[in-house]
DSSP file (Angstrom, degrees, kcal/mol; ACC not computed):
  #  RESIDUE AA STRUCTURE BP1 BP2  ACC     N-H-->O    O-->H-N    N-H-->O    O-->H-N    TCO  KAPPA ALPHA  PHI   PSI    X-CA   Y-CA   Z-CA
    1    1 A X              0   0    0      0, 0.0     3,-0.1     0, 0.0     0, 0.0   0.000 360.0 360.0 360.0 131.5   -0.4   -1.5  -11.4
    2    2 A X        +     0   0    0      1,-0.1     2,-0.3     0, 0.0     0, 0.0   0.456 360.0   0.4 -94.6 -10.7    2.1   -3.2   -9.0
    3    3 A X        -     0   0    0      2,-0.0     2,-0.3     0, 0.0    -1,-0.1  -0.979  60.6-140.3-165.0 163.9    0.3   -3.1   -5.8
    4    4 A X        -     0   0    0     -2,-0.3     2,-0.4    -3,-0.1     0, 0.0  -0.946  11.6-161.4-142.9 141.8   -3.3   -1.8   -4.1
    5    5 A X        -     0   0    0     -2,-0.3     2,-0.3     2,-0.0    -2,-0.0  -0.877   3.6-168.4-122.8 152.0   -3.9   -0.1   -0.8
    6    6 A X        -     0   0    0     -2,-0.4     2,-0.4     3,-0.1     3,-0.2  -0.854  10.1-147.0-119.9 144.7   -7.4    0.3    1.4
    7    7 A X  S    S+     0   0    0     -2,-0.3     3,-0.1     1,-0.1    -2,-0.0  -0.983  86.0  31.2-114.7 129.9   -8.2    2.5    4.5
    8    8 A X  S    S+     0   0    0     -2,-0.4     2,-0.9     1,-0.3    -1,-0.1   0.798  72.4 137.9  96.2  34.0  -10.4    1.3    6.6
    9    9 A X        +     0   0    0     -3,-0.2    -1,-0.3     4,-0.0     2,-0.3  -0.866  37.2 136.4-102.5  95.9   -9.7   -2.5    6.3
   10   10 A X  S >  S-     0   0    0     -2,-0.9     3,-1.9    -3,-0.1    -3,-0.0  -0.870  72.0 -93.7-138.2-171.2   -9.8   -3.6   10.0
   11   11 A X  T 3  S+     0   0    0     -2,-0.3    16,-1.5     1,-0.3    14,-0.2   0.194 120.1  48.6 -90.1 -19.7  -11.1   -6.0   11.8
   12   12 A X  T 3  S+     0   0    0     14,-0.1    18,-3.2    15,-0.1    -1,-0.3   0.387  71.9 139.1-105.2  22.3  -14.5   -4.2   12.8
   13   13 A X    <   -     0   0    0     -3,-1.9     2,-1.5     1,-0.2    16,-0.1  -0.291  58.3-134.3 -73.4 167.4  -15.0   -3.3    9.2
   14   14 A X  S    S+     0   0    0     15,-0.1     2,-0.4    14,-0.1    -1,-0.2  -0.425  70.9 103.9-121.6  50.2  -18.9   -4.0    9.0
   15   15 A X        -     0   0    0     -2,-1.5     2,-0.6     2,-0.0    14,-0.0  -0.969  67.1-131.8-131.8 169.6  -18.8   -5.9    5.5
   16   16 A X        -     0   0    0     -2,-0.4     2,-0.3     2,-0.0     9,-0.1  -0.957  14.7-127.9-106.6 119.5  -19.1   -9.8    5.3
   17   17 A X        -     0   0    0     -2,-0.6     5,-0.1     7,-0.2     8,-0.0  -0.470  14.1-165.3 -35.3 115.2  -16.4  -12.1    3.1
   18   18 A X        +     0   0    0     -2,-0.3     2,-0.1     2,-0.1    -1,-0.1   0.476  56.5 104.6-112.0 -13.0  -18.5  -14.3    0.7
   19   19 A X  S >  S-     0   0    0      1,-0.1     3,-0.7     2,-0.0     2,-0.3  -0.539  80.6-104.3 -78.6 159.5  -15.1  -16.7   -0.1
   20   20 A X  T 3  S+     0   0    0      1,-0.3     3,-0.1    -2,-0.1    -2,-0.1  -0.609  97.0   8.5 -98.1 155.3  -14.9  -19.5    1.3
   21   21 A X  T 3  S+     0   0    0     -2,-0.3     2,-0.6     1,-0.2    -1,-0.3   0.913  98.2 137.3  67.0  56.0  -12.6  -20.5    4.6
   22   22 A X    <   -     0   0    0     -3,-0.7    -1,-0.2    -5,-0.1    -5,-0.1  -0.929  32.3-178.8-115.4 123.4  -12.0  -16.3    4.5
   23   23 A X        +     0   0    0     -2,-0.6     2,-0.3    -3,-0.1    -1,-0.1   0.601  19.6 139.4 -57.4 -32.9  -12.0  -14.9    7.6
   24   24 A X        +     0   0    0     -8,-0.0    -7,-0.2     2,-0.0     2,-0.1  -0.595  53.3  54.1 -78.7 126.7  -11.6  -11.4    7.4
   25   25 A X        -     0   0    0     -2,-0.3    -8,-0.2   -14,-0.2     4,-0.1   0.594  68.7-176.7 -64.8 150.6  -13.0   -9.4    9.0
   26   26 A X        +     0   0    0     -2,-0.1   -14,-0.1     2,-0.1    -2,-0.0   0.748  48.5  60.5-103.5 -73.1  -12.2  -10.8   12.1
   27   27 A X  S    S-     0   0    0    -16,-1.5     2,-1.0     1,-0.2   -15,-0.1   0.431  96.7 -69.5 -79.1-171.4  -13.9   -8.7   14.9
   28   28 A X        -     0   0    0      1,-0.1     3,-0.2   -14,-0.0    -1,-0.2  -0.786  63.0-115.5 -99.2 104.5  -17.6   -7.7   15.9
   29   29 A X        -     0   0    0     -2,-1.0     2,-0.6     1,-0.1   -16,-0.1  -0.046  31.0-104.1 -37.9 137.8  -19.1   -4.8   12.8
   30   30 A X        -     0   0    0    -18,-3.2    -1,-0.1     1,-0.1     3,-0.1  -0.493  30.4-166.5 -55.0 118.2  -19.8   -1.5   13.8
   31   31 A X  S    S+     0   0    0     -2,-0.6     2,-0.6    -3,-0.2    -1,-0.1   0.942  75.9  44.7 -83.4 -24.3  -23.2   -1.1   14.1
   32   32 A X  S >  S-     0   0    0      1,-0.1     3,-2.1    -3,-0.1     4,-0.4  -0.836  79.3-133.9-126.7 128.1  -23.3    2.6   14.3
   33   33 A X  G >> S+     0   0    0     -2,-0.6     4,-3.6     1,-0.2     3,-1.6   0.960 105.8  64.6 -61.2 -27.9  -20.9    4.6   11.7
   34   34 A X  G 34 S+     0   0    0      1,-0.3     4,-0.3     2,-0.2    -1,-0.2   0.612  89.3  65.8 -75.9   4.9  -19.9    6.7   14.9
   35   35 A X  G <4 S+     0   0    0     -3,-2.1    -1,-0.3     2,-0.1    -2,-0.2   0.425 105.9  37.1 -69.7 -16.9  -18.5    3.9   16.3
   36   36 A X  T <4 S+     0   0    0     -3,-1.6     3,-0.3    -4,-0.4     4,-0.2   0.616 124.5  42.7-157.9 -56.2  -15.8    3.6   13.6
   37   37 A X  S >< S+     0   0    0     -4,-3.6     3,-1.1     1,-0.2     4,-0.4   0.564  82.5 102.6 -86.2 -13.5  -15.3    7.7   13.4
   38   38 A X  T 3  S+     0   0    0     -5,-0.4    -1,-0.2    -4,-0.3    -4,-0.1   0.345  77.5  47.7 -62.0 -10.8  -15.4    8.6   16.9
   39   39 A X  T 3> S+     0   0    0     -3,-0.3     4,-1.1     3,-0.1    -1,-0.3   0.782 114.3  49.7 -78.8 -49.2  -11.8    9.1   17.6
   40   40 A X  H <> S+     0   0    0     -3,-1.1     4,-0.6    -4,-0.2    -2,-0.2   0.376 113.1  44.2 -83.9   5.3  -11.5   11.2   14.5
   41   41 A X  H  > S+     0   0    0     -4,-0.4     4,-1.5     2,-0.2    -1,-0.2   0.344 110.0  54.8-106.7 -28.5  -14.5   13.4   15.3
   42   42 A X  H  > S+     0   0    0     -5,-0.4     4,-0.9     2,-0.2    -2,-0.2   0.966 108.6  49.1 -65.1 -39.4  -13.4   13.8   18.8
   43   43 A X  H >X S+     0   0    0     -4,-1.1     4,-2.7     1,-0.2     3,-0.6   0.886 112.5  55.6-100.4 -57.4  -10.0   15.1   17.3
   44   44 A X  H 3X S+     0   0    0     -4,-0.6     4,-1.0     1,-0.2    -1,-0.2   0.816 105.6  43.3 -24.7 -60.6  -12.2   17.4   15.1
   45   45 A X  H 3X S+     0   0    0     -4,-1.5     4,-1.7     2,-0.2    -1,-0.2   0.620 111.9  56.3 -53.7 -46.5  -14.0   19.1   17.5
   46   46 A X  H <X S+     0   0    0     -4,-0.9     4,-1.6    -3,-0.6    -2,-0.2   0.896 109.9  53.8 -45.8 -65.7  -10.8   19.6   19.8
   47   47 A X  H  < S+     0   0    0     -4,-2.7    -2,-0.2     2,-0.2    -3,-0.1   0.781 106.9  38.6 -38.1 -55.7   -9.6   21.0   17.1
   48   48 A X  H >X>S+     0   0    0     -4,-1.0     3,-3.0     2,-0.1     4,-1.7   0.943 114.7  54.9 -72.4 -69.8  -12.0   23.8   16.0
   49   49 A X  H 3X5S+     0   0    0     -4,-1.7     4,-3.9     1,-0.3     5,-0.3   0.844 108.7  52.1 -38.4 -24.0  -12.9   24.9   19.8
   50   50 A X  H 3<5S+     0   0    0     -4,-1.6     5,-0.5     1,-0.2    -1,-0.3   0.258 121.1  30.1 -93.5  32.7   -8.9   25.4   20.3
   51   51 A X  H <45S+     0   0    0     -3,-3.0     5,-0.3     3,-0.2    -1,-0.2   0.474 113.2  60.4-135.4 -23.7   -8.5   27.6   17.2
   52   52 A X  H  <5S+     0   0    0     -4,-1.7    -2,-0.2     1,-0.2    -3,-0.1   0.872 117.5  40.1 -65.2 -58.8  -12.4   29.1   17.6
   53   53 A X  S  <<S-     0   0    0     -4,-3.9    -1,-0.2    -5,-0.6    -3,-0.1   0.847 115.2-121.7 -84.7   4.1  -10.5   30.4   21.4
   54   54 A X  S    S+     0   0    0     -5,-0.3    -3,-0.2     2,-0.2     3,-0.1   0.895  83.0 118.9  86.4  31.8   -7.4   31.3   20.0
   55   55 A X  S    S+     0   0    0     -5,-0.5    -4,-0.2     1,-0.3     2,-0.1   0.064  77.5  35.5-137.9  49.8   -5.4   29.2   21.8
   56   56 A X  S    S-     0   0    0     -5,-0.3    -1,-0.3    -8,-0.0    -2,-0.2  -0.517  79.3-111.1-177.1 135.8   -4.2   27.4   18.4
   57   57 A X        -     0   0    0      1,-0.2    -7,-0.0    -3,-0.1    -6,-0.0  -0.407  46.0 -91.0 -62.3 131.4   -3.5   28.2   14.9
   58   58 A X        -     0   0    0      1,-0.2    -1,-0.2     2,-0.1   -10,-0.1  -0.194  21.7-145.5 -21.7 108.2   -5.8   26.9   12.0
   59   59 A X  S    S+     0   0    0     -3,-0.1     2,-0.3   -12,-0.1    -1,-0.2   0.213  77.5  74.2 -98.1  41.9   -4.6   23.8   10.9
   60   60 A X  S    S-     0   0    0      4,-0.0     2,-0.2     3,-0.0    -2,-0.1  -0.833  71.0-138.5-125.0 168.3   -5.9   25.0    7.1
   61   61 A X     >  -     0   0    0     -2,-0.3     4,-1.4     0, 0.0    -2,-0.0  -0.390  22.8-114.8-166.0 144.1   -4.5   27.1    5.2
   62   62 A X  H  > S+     0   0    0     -2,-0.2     4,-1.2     2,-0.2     5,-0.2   0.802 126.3  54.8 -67.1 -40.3   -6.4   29.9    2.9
   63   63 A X  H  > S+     0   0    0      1,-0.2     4,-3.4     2,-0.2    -1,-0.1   0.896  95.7  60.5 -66.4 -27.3   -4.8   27.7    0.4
   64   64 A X  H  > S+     0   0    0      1,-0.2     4,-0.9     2,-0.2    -1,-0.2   0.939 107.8  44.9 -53.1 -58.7   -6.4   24.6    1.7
   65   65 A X  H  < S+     0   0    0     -4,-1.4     4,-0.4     1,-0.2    -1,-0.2   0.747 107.4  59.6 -80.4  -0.1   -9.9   26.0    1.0
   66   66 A X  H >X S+     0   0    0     -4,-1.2     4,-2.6     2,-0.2     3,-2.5   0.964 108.9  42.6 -66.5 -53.7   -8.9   27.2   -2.3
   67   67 A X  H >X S+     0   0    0     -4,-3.4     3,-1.9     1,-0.3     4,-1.4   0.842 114.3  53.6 -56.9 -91.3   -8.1   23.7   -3.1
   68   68 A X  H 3< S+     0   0    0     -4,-0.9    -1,-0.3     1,-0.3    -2,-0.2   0.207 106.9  51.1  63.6 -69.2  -11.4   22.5   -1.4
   69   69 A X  H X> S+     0   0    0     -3,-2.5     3,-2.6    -2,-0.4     4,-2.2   0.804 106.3  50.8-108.7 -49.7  -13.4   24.6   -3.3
   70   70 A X  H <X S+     0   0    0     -4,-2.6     4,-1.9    -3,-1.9     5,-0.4   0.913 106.8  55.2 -73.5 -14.9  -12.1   23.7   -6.9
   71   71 A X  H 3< S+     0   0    0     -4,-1.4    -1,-0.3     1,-0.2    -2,-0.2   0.274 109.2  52.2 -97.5  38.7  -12.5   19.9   -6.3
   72   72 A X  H <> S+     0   0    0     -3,-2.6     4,-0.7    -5,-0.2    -1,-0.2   0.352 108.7  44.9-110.6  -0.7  -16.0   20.6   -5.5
   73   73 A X  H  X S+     0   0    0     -4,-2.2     4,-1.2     2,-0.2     5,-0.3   0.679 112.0  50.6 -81.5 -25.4  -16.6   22.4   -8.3
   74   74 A X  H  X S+     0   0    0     -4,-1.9     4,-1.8    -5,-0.3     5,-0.3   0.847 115.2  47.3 -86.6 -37.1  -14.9   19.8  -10.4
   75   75 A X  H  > S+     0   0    0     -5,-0.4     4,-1.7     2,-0.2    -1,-0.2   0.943 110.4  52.7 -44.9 -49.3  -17.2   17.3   -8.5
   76   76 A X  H  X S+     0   0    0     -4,-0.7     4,-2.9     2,-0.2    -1,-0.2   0.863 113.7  40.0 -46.3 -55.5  -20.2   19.5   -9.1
   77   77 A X  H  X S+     0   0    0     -4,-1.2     4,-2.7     2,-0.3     6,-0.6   0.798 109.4  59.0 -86.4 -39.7  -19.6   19.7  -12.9
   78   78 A X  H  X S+     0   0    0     -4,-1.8     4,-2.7    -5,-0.3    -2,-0.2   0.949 114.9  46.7 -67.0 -28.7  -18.5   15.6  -13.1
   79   79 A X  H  < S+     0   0    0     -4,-1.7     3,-0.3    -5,-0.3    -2,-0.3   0.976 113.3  37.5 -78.2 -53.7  -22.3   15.3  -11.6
   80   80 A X  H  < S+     0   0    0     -4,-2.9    -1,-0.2     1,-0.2    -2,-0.2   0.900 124.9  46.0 -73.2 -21.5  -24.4   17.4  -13.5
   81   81 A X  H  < S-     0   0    0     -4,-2.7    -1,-0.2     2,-0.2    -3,-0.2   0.826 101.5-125.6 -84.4 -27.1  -21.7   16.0  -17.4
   82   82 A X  S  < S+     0   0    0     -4,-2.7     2,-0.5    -5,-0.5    -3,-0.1   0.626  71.6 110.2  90.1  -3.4  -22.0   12.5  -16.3
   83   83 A X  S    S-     0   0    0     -6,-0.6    -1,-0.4    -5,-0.2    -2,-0.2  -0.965  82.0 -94.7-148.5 177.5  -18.2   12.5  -16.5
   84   84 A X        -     0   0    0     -2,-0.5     2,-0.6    -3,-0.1    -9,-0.1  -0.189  42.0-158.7 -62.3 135.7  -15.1   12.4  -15.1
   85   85 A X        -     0   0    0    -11,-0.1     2,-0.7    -2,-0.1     3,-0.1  -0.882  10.9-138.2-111.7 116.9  -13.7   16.2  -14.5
   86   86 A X    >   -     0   0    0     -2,-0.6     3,-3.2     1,-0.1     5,-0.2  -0.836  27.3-123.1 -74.7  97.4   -9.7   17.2  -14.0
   87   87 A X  T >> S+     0   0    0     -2,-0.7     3,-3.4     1,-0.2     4,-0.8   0.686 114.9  68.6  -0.3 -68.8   -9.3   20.0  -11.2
   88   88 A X  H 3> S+     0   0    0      1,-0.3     4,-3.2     2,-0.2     3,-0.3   0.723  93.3  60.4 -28.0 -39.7   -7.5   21.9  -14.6
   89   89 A X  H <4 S+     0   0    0     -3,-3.2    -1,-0.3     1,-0.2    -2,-0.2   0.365 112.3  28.3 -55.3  -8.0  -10.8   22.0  -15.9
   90   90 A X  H <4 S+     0   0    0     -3,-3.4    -1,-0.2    -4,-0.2    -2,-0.2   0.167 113.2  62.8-147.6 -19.6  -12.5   24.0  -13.4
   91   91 A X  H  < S+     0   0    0     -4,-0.8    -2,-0.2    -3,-0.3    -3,-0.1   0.765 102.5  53.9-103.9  -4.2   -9.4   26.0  -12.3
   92   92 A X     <        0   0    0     -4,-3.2    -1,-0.1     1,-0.2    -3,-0.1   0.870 360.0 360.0 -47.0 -44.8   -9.2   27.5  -16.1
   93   93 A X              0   0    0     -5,-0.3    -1,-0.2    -4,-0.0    -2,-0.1   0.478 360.0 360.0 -52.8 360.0  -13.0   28.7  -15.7
């Protein structure tokens, strides 16, 4: 592996550093997980009412829930086997 990337590394993220002289994060934690999601939930919400009045197209796709639906079946099946599951596995069945 040449590299790793994170989401959700900023400054309010609500974990503590245990090395020493580290600083990061930076800022004041979230206390409340909607603190942290609240933009994207707003943007959610927006979302559904304008396609719920029609006055915006569904930004999913029939294919979108296909897809959806088999990595929670492959989820489903990786809980109850105790192991790791491949989408193939579940979109043979």
């Amino acid at each position: 592996m040449k590299d790793s990337i994170a989401v959700g590394l900023e400054d309010k993220l609500p974990l503590r550093s245990v090395e020493p002289g580290t600083t990061f994060p930076g800022g004041t934690p979230h206390h409340f997980f909607m603190d942290r999601f609240a933009a994207a939930y707003r943007a959610e919400l927006t979302a559904f009412t304008e396609v719920v009045a029609g006055t915006r197209p569904s930004p999913c796709t029939v294919a979108d829930a296909i897809e959806a639906s088999w990595i929670a079946e492959a989820c489903t099946l990786s809980l109850r086997e105790h192991r790791p599951v491949r989408l193939e596995e579940v979109r043979t069945a």
